[in-house]
C-alpha positions as CSV (number, residue, x, y, z in Angstrom):
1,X,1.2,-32.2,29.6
2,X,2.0,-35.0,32.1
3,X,3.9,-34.7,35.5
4,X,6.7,-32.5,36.2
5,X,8.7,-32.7,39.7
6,X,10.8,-30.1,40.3
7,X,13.6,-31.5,43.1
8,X,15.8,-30.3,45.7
9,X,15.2,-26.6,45.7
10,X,14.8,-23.7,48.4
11,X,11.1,-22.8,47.9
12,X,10.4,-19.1,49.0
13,X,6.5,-18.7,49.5
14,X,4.3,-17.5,52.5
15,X,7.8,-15.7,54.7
16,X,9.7,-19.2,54.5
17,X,12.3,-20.6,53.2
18,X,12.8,-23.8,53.2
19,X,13.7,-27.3,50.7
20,X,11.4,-29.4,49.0
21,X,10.0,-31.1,45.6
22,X,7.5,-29.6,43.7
23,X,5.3,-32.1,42.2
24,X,3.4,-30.7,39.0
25,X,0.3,-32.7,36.9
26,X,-0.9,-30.7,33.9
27,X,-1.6,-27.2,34.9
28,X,-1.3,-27.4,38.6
29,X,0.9,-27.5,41.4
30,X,-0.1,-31.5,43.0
31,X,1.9,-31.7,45.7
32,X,5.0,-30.1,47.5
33,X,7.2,-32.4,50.2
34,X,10.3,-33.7,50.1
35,X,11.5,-37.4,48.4
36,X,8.6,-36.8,46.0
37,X,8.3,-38.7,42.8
38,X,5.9,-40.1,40.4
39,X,7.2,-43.0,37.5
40,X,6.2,-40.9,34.5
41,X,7.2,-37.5,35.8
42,X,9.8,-35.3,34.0
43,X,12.5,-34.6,36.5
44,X,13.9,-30.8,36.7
45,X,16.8,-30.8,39.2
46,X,16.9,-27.4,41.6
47,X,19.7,-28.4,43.8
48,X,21.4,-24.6,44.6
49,X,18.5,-22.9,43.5
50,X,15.4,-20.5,44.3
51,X,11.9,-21.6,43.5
52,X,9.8,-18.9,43.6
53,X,5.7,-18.1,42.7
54,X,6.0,-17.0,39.0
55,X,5.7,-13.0,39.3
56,X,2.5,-11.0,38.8
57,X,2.9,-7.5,37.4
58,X,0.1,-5.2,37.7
59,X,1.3,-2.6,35.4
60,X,2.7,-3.0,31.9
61,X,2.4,-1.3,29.0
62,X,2.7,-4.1,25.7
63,X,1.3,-1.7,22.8
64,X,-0.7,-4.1,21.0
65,X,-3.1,-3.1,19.2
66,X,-1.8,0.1,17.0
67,X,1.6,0.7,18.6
68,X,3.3,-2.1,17.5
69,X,6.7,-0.9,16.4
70,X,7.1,0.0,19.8
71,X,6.1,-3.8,21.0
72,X,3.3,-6.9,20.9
73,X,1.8,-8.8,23.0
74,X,3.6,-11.4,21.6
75,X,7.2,-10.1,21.9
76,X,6.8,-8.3,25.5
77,X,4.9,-11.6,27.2
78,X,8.3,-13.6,25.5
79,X,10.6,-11.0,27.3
80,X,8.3,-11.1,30.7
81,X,8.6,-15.0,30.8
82,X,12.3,-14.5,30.3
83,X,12.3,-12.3,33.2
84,X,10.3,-14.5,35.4
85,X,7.0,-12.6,35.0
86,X,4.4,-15.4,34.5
87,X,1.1,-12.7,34.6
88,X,0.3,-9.2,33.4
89,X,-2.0,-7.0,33.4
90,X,-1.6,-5.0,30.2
91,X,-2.6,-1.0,30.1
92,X,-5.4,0.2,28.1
93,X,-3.6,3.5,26.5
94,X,-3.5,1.7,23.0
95,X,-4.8,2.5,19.6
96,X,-7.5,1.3,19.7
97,X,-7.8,2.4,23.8
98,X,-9.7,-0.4,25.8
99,X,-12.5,1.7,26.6
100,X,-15.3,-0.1,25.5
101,X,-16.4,-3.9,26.2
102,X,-15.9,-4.6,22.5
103,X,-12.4,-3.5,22.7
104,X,-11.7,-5.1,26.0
105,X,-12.7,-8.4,24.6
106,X,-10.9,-7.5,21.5
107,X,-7.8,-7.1,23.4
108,X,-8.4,-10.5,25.3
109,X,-8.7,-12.5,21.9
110,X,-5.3,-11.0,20.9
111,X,-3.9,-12.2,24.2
112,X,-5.5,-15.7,23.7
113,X,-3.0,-15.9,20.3
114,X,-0.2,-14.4,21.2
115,X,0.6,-14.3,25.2
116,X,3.4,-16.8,26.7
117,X,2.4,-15.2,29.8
118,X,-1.0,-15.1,31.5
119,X,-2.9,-12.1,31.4
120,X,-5.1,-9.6,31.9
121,X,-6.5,-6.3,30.2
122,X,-7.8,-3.6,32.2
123,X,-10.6,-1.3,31.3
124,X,-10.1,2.6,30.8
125,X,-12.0,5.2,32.1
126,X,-12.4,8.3,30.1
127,X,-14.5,11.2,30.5
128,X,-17.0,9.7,28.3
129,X,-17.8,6.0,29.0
130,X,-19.4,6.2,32.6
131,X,-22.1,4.3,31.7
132,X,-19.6,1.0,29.5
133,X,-17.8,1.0,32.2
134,X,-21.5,0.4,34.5
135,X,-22.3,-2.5,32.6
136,X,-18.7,-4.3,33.1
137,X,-18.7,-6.9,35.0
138,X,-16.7,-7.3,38.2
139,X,-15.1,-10.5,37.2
140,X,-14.3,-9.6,33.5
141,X,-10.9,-8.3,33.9
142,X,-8.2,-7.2,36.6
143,X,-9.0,-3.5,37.7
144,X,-10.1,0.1,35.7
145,X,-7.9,2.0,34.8
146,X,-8.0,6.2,35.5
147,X,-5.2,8.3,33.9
148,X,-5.3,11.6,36.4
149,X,-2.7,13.2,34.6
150,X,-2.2,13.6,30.7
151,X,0.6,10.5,30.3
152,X,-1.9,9.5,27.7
153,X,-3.4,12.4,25.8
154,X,-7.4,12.4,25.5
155,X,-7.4,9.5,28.3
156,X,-6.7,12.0,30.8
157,X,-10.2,12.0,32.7
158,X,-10.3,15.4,34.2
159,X,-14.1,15.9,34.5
160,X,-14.9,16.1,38.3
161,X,-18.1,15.0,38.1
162,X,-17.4,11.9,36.2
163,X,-14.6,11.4,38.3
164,X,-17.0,10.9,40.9
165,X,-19.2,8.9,38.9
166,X,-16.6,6.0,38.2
167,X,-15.3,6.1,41.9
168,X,-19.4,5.1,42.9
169,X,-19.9,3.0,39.9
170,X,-17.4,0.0,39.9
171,X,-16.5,-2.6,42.6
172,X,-13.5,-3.2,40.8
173,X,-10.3,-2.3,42.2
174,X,-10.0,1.5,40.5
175,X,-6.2,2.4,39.4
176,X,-4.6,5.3,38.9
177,X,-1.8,7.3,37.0
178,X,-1.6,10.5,39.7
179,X,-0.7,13.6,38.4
180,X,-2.0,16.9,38.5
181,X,-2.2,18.4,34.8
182,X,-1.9,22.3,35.6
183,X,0.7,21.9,37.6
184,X,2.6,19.8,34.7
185,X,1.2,22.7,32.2
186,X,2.7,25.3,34.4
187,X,6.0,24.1,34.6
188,X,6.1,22.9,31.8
189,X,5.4,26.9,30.2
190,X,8.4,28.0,32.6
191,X,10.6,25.5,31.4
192,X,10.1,26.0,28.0
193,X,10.4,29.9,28.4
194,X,13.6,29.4,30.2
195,X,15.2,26.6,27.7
196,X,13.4,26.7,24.6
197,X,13.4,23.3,22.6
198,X,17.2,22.6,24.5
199,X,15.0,21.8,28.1
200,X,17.8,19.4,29.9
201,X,16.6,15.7,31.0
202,X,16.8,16.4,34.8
203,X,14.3,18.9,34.6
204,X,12.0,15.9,34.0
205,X,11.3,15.7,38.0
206,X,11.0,19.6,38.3
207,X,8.2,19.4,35.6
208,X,6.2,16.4,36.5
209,X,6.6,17.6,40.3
210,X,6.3,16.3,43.6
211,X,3.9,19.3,44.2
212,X,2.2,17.0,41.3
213,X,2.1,13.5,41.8
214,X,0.7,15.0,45.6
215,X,-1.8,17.0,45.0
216,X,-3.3,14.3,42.4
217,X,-2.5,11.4,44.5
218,X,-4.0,13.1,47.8
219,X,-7.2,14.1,45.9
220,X,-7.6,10.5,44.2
221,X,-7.3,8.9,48.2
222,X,-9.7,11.9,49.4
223,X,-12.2,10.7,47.0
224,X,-11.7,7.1,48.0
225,X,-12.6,7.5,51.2
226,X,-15.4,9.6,50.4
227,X,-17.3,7.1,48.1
228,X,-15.8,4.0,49.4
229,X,-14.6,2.8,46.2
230,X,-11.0,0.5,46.2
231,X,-8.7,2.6,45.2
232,X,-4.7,1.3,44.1
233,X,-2.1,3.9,43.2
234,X,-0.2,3.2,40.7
235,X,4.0,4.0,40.4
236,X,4.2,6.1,43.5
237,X,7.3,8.4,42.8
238,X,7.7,10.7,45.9
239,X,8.4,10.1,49.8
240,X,5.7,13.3,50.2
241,X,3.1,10.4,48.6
242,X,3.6,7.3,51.1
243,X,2.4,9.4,54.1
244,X,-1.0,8.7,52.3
245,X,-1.1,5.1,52.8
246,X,-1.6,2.7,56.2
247,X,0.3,0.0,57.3
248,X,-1.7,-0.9,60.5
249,X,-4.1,-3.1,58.5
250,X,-3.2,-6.3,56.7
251,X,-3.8,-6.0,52.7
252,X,-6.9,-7.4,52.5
253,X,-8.6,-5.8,54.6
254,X,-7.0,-2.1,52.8
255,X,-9.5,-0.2,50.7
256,X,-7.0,2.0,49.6
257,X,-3.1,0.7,48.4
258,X,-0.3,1.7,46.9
259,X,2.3,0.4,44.1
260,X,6.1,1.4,43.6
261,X,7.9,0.5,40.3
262,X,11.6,-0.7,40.1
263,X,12.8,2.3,38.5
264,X,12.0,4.5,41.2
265,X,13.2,2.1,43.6
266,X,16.7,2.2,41.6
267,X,17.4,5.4,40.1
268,X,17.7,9.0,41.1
269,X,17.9,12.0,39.6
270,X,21.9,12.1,39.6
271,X,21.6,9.3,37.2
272,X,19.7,11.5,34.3
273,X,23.4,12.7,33.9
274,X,24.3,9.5,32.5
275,X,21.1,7.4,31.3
276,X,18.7,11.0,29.8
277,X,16.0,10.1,28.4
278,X,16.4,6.5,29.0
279,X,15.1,7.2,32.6
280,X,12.4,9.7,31.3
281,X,9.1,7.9,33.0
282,X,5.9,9.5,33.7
283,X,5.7,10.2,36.8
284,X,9.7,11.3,37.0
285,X,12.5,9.6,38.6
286,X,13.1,11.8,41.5
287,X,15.6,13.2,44.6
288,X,17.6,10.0,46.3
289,X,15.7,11.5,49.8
290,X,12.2,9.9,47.4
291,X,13.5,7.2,46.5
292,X,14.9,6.5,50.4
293,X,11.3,7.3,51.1
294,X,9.7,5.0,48.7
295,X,11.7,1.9,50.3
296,X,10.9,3.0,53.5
297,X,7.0,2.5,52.5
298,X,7.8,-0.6,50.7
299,X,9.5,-2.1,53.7
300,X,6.8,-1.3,56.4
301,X,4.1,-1.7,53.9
302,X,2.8,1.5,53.3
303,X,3.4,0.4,49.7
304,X,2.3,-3.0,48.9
305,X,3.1,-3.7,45.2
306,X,6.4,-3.7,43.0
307,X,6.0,-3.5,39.8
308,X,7.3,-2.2,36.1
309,X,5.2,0.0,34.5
310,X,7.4,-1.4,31.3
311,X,6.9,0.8,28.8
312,X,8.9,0.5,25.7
313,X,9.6,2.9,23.1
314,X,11.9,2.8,20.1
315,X,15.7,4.0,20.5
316,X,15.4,6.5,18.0
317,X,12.1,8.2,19.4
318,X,13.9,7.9,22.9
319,X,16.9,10.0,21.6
320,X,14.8,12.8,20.9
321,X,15.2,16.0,22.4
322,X,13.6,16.2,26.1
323,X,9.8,17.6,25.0
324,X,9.4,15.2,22.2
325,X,11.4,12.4,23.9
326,X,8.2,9.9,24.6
327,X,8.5,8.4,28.8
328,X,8.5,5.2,29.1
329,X,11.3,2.0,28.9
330,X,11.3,-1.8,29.0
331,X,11.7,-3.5,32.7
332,X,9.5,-6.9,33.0
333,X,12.7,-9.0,31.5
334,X,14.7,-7.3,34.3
335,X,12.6,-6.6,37.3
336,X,13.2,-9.8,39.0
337,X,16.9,-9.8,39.1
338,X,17.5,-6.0,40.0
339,X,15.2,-6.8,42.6
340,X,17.5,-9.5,43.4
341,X,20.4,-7.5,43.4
342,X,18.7,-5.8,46.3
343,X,18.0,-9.1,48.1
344,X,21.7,-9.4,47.9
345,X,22.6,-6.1,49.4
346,X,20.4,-6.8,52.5
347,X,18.1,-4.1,51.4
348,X,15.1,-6.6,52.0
349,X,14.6,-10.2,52.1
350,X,13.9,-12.7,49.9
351,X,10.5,-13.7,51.5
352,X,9.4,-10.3,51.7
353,X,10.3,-9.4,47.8
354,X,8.4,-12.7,47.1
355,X,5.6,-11.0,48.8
356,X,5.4,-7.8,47.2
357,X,6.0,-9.1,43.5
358,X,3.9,-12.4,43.7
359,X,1.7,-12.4,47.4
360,X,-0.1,-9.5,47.3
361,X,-0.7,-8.4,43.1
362,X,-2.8,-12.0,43.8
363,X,-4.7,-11.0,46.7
364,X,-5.2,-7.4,45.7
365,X,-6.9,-8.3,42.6
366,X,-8.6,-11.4,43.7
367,X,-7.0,-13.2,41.1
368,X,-7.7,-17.3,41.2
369,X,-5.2,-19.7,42.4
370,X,-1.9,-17.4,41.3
371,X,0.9,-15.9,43.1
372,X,1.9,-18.4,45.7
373,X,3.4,-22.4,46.2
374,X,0.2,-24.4,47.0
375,X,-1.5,-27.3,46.1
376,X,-4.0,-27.2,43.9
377,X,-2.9,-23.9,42.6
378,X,-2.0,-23.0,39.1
379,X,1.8,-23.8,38.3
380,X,3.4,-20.5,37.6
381,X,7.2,-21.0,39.1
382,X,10.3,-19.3,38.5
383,X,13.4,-20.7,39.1
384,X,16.5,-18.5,40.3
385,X,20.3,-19.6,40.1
386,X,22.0,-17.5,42.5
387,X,25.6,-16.3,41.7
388,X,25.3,-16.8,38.3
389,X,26.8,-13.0,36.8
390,X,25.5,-11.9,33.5
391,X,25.3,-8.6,31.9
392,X,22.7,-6.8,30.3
393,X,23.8,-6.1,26.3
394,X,21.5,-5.9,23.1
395,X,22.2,-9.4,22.5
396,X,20.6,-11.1,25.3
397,X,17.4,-8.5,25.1
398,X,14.3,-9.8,24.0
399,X,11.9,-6.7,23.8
400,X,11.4,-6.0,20.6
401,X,12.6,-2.0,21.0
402,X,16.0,-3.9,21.9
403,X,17.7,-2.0,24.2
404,X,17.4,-1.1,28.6
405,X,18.2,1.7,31.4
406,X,20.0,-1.9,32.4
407,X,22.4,-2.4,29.4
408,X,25.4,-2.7,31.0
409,X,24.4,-3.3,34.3
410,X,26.3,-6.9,35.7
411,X,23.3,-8.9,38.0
412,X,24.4,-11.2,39.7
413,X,21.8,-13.8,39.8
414,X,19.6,-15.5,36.6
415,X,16.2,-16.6,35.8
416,X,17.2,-20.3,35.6
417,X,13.4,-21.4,34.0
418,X,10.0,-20.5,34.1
419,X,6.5,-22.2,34.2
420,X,3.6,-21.3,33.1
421,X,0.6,-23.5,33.9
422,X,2.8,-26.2,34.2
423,X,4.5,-25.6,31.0
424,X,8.2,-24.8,30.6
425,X,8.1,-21.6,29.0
426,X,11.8,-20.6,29.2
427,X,14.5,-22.7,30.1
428,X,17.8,-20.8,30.3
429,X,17.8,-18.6,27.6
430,X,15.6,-20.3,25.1
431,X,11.8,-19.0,24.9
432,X,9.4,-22.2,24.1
433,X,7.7,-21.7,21.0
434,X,4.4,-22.8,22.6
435,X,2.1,-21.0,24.5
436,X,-0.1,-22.1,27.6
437,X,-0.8,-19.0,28.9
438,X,-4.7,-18.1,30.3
439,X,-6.5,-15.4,30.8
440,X,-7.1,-14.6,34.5
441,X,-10.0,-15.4,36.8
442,X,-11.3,-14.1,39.8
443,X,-12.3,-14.7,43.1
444,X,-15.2,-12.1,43.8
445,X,-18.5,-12.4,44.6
């Protein structure tokens, strides 16, 4: 691969800001100082523009294997580099579910073929594979993953008992999908009585309540402190939720942490008016008052993640009435720049968006030499050209499903390139054809 040096841009790692080169040999970051050069290195000029860590995103949903007119591995990771996401973590609710060693590794030869991003596959819990999941080892993949509310049918583990089991059993970092299923059932019955088949879209966040996401999330925490286990919630939805979570502690020392996901962060539940079931997500886009609530976390670190929980689903199956409507939409091509667009409003900084996307997904998950600017660490960049306008239309889409709760929506800044060990993997609207992603490693004893 050579040397790269990227010159003359405003690096954004660590709560700085500040201008300098980036010198890159192979797969790694080399050096970073200013007036760098090297007689046989590739020059990328970054005069006017953000370099940033290439974004980690802890939750996403590529549907590969069995669900693959919804999306690949190979099509989603394309869109993610395109969007600045240079590492994944990819869900195990697919058909085959990644429940079993076999499968996990399964999965991780189809990412070795078709990823342009690095990743990882997280196991599944079920109510069934206590004892797989005891023979995993702590360094063979990102986190487990517990569904604690029936988002995925028969991966829902509702057995208390082995509940408690998994929570005693693993020193990975346990993740989880919080909502309570009787309540869902409940409302759901009462909805249905009410509406029949014609159940409007903004019912969505009086079915999959805050009363919910709670008392799941609240029980999940509960049992984390009683067993000890690390315990990361996934897509917090509710301002109720945060009060679960401390912000007196720095991250690594936290035993039990919290994620948000843009869409929560973005939309309320005025906008099911316009977008339907393009907002349906499990859990449900709620009141503005949550979604105030949720950036309150983020901002004082109750919440330590952002990420996308993309999820896509075809246009057709979307525009289904509300029950049969499946939740779920495609965000890692836009995560970045929406959260951007919220840099730009002065909602929060630049340093600490850096943080929460790129920072702390590394030192949550112990992952090896990823998510910040440093020497000697892997080369996953992402560079920014601010005040750059574009809009969000199905031409410039690259998931497969083809369409966004964002088309239409003018950003104002663009994913300029992105590197991926060192390689340039998209360079203003063209996707390399070759791949150099990796499969992640780990830090943990």
């Amino acid at each position: 691969m050579g040397y790269t040096i990227i010159k003359n841009g405003t690096l954004v790692n660590e709560g700085l800001a500040f201008q300098a080169d980036v010198l890159i040999k192979d797969h790694f970051i080399e050096k970073i100082g200013k007036d760098l050069s090297h007689p046989n290195a590739t020059v990328v000029e970054a005069n006017g523009m953000w370099v940033l860590p290439g974004i980690i995103d802890d939750q996403v949903h590529f549907r590969e294997p069995g669900l693959t007119h919804k999306g690949t591995i190979y099509s989603e990771s394309r869109a993610a580099v395109a969007g600045g996401i240079t590492t994944f973590m990819e869900q195990p609710n697919t058909n085959p579910q990644t429940t079993t060693i076999e499968a996990l590794e399964a999965k991780f030869a189809l990412g070795a073929q078709s990823s342009f991003a690095n990743y990882a596959f997280p196991f599944g819990g079920t109510n069934d594979n206590l004892e797989e999941l005891k023979r995993l080892d702590k360094n063979a993949t990102s986190n487990v993953k517990l569904f604690l509310g029936s988002s995925t049918g028969n991966m829902l583990v509702d057995n208390q008992k082995v509940l408690e089991g998994i929570f005693k059993n693993t020193e990975l970092v346990i993740c989880t999908h919080c909502e309570d299923e009787g309540t869902i059932r409940a409302n759901m019955a009462a909805f249905t009585e009410r509406y029949g088949e014609d159940i409007p879209m903004d019912a969505h966040p009086k079915i999959r309540s805050e009363e919910a996401c709670y008392l799941s999330s609240s029980k999940a925490v509960a049992l984390a402190k009683e067993t000890g286990a690390r315990l990361h919630v996934f897509h917090l939805s509710t301002a109720k939720e945060t009060a679960l979570f401390r912000n007196d502690i720095p991250l690594k020392d936290k035993k039990i942490t919290a994620e948000v996901c843009l869409h929560h962060l973005w939309f309320s539940q005025e906008d099911y008016a316009e977008k339907g079931s393009l907002i349906k997500w499990n859990p449900a886009v709620k009141t503005a008052n949550d979604r105030a609530g949720l950036w309150e976390a983020l901002l004082d670190d109750r919440i330590d993640i952002i990420a996308t929980d993309h999820a896509p689903h075809t246009l057709e199956e979307k525009q289904q009435k509300y029950a049969k409507a499946p939740s779920g939409g495609p965000l890692v091509q836009h995560a970045l720049v929406g959260m951007l667009e919220k840099v730009d409003q002065g909602v929060l900084s630049l340093p600490t968006m850096v943080q929460k996307m790129c920072h702390n997904p590394a030192i949550l998950f112990d992952i090896d030499r990823r998510g910040f600017l440093r020497e000697g660490y892997y080369a996953d960049l992402v560079l920014v050209k601010p005040n750059s306008p574009w809009t969000v239309s199905a031409e410039n889409i690259v998931a497969l499903c083809g369409w966004s709760p964002f088309t239409g929506t003018r950003f104002s800044n663009s994913v300029h390139k992105t590197f991926v060990n060192g390689h340039l993997a998209y360079d203003n609207g063209l996707i390399s054809d070759h791949k150099n992603a990796m499969r992640l490693n780990f830090n943990r004893d």
